[in-house]
C-alpha positions in Angstrom: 129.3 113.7 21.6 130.0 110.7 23.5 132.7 108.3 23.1 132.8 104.4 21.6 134.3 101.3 21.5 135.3 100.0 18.6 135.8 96.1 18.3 137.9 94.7 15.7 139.6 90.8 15.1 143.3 92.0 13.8 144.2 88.0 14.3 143.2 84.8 15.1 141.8 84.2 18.0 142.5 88.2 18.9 139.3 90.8 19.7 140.7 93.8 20.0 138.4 96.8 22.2 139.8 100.3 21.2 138.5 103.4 23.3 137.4 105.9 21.2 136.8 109.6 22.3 138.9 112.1 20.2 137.3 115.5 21.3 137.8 114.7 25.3 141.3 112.7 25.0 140.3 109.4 25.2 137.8 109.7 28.6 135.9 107.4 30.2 132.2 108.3 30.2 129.3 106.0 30.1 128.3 104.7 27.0 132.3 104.0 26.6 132.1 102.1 30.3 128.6 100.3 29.7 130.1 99.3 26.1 133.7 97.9 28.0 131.9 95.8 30.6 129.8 94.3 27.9 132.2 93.4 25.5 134.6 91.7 28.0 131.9 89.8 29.3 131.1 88.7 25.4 134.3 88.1 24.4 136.3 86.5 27.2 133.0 85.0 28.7 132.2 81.4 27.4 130.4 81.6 24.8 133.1 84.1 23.4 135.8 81.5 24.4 133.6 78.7 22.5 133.6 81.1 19.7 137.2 80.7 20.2 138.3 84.1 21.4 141.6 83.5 23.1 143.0 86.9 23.7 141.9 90.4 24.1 143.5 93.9 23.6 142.7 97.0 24.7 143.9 100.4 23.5 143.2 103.5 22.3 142.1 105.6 19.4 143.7 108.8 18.2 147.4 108.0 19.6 145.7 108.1 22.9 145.1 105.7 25.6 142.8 107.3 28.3 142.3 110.2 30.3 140.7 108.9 33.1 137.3 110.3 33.9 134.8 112.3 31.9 135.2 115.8 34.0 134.1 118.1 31.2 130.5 118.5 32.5 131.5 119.4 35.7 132.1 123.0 35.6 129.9 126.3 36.6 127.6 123.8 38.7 126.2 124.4 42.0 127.2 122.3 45.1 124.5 120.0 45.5 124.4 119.1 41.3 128.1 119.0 41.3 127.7 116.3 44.1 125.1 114.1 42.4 127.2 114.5 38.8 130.2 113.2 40.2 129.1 110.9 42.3 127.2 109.3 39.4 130.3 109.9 37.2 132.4 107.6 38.8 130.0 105.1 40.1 129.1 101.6 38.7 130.0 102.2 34.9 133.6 102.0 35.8 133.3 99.6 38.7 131.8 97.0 36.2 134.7 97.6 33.5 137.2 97.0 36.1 135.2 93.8 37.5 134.4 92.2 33.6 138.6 92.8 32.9 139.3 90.9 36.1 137.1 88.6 35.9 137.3 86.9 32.1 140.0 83.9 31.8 141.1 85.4 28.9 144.6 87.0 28.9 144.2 90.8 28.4 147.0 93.3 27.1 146.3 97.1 27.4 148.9 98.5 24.6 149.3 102.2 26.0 150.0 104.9 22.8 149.6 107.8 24.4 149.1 109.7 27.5 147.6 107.5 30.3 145.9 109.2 33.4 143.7 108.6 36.2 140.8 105.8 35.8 142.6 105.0 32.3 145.9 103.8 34.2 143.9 102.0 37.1 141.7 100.2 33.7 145.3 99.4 31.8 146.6 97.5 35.5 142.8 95.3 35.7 144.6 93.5 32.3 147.1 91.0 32.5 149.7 92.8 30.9 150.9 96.4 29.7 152.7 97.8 27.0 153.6 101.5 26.5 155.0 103.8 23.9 158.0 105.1 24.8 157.0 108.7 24.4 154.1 108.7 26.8 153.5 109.8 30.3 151.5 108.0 33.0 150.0 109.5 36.0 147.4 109.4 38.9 146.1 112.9 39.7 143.5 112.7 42.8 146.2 114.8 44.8 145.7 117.2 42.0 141.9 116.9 42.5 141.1 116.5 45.9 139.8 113.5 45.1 139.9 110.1 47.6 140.8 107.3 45.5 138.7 104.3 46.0 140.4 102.1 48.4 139.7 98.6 45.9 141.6 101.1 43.1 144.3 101.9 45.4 145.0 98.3 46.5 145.6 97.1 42.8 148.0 99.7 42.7 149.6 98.1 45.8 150.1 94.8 44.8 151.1 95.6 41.5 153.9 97.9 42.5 154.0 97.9 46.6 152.9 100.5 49.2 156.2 102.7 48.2 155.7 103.3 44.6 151.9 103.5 45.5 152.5 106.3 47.7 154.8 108.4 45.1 152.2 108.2 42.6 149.1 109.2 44.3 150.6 111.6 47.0 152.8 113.3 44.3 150.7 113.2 41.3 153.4 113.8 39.2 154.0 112.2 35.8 156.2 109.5 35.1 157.8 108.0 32.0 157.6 104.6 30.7 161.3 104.0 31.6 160.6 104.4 35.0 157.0 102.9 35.1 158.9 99.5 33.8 161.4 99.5 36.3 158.1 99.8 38.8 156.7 96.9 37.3 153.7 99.5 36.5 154.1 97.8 32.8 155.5 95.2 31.2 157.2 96.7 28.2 158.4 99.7 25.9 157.8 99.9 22.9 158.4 102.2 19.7 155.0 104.4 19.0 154.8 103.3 15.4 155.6 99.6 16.3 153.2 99.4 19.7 150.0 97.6 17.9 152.4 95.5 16.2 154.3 94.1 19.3 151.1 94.1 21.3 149.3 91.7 18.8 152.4 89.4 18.7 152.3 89.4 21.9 148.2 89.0 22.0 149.1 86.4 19.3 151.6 84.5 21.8 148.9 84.7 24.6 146.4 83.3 22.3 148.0 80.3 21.3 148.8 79.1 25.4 146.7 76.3 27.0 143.6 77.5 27.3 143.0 75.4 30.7 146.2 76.3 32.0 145.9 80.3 31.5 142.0 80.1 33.0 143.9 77.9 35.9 146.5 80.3 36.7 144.4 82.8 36.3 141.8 82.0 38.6 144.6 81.0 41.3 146.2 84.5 40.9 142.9 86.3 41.7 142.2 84.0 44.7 145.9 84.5 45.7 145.1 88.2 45.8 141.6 88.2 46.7 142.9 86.9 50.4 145.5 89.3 50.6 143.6 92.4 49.8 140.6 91.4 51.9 138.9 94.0 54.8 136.8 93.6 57.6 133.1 95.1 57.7 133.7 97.7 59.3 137.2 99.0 57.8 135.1 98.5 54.6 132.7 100.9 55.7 134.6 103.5 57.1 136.5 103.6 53.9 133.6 103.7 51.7 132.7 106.7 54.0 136.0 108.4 53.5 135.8 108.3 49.9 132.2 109.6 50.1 133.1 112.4 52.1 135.7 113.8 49.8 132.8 114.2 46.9 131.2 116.8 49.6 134.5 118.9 50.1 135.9 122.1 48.7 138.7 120.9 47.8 136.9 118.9 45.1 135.4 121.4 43.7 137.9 123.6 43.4 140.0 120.7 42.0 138.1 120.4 39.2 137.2 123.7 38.7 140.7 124.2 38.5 141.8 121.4 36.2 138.7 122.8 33.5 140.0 126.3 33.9 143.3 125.0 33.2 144.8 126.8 36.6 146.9 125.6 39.6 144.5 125.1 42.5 143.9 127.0 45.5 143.4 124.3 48.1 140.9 124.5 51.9 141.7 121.4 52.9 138.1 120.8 53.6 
C-alpha cells in the first residue's frame, strides 16, 4: 500500500505534516512526495499564511522519520525496467518537496524520532531547523548503492556542514549519532524520544509567534545569500546532470540495490 501524509493543527498557528508509511519504514514514494509538495505550498503559501499558518512541522509516523527512497519495487527486474523505475523513482516527486520546503517563508522544523536515511535526511536539512531523538541514527548511503547523489542534494549538504563533513558522510556511508550530527551542525538539537513532539512544538510555537515580515525577510535573504554561492555554469550544470545520469545505467546500481533488498554486503564492478 502506499504511504500518506497526515496533517494535523497541534497549536496555534502550527500545521503539522507527518510522513506516514509503516510497512516500508517511513519511505518516500509518490503519493507521499506529490502530497508534501502540495501541502507546503498550502500551508506556508499565502493564502495559508492569510489563514494565519505561521509555522510548520514535519515528522514522522511510527517512531520513524524517513528512509529515504521507495526501493522495494526494484528487485528481480531487467536492466532496461530497472533503469526507467529508478529513474522515475527519484525524479520530480522529490525535487518539488525539496523546492516547496525551500521555498515557503514559513519557518519549518523537521523533529527526527527515529532512523533518518538517504532522501529523508537531505528532506529534514530543506527545513529551517532540526531536532533529533537521542537514540536515532542518521546516514547517507549512495556509497552503499552506487548511486551519484544529485549534485543540488550534495551542495545543501555543503553549506550546511562544509565540504569535510560532506565528504565523511557520503564517501563513508556510515551511520552517525545525533551527538555527533549536532556538533556537525547536521541539527539543531537532541532531544529525549518521549519528549521530541513536545520540544519541537514549543519550539514550532516560538517560531510562530516571531515577526512574520522579519522571518519571510531573512528568509528570503538567506536563500539569495546561498543561491549565489551555490550557483554553476551551463555547462558544469550539464556535465553533472550527465554524471548522475550515468550512474542509473551502471552495475554497480544494480547490484546496490539488489544487494540492500536481499539484505547482503555488495559485490561491487565499479562500472
Amino acid at each position: 500500500m502506499p504511504g500518506e501524509l497526515l496533517t494535523d493543527h497541534p497549536a496555534d498557528g502550527v500545521v503539522r505534516l507527518t510522513i506516514s508509511n509503516p510497512s516500508r519504514h517511513g519511505a518516500l514514494d509518490h503519493p507521499i512526495l506529490d502530497a508534501l509538495a502540495a501541502a507546503v505550498r498550502e500551508h506556508g503559501g499565502e493564502a495559508g499564511i492569510a489563514a494565519g499558518v505561521r509555522a510548520i512541522v514535519l515528522t514522522g509516523a511510527g517512531g520513524r522519520f524517513s528512509s529515504g527512497y521507495d526501493l522495494s519495487g526494484l528487485g528481480d527486474l531487467a536492466r532496461e525496467e530497472f533503469v526507467r523505475r529508478a529513474e522515475a523513482l527519484i525524479a520530480h516527486p522529490f525535487t518539488a518537496a525539496i523546492e516547496a520546503l525551500e521555498a515557503t517563508d514559513v519557518p519549518t522544523v523537521a523533529a527526527l524520532p527515529g532512523h533518518t536515511m538517504g532522501g529523508g535526511l537531505e528532506l529534514a536539512l530543506a527545513c529551517d531547523l532540526r531536532v533529533a531523538a537521542d537514540h536515532i541514527e542518521l546516514a547517507m548511503p549512495p556509497a552503499k548503492l552506487g548511486l551519484v547523489y544529485p549534485h543540488t542534494g550534495l551542495r545543501r549538504f555543503v553549506d550546511a556542514i562544509g565540504v569535510a563533513r560532506t565528504r565523511e558522510l557520503f564517501l563513508l556511508g556510515h551511520s552517525i549519532d545525533p551527538g555527533t550530527a549536532l556538533a556537525w551542525g547536521l541539527i539543531n538539537g537532541v532531544s529525549d524520544a518521549e519528549d521530541l513532539q513536545d520540544e519541537v512544538l514549543a519550539l514550532a510555537t516560538d517560531l510562530a509567534g516571531g515577526a512574520p515580515l522579519s522571518l519571510r525577510g531573512n528568509k528570503r535573504m538567506l536563500r539569495a545569500l546561498l543561491a549565489a554561492e551555490g550557483d554553476v555554469g551551463p555547462a558544469l550544470e550539464a556535465e553533472l546532470v550527465a554524471l548522475r545520469e550515468e550512474s542509473f545505467q551502471s552495475d554497480d546500481l544494480l547490484e546496490g540495490v539488489t544487494a540492500f533488498r536481499e539484505k547482503r554486503p555488495p559485490v561491487w564492478r565499479g562500472r
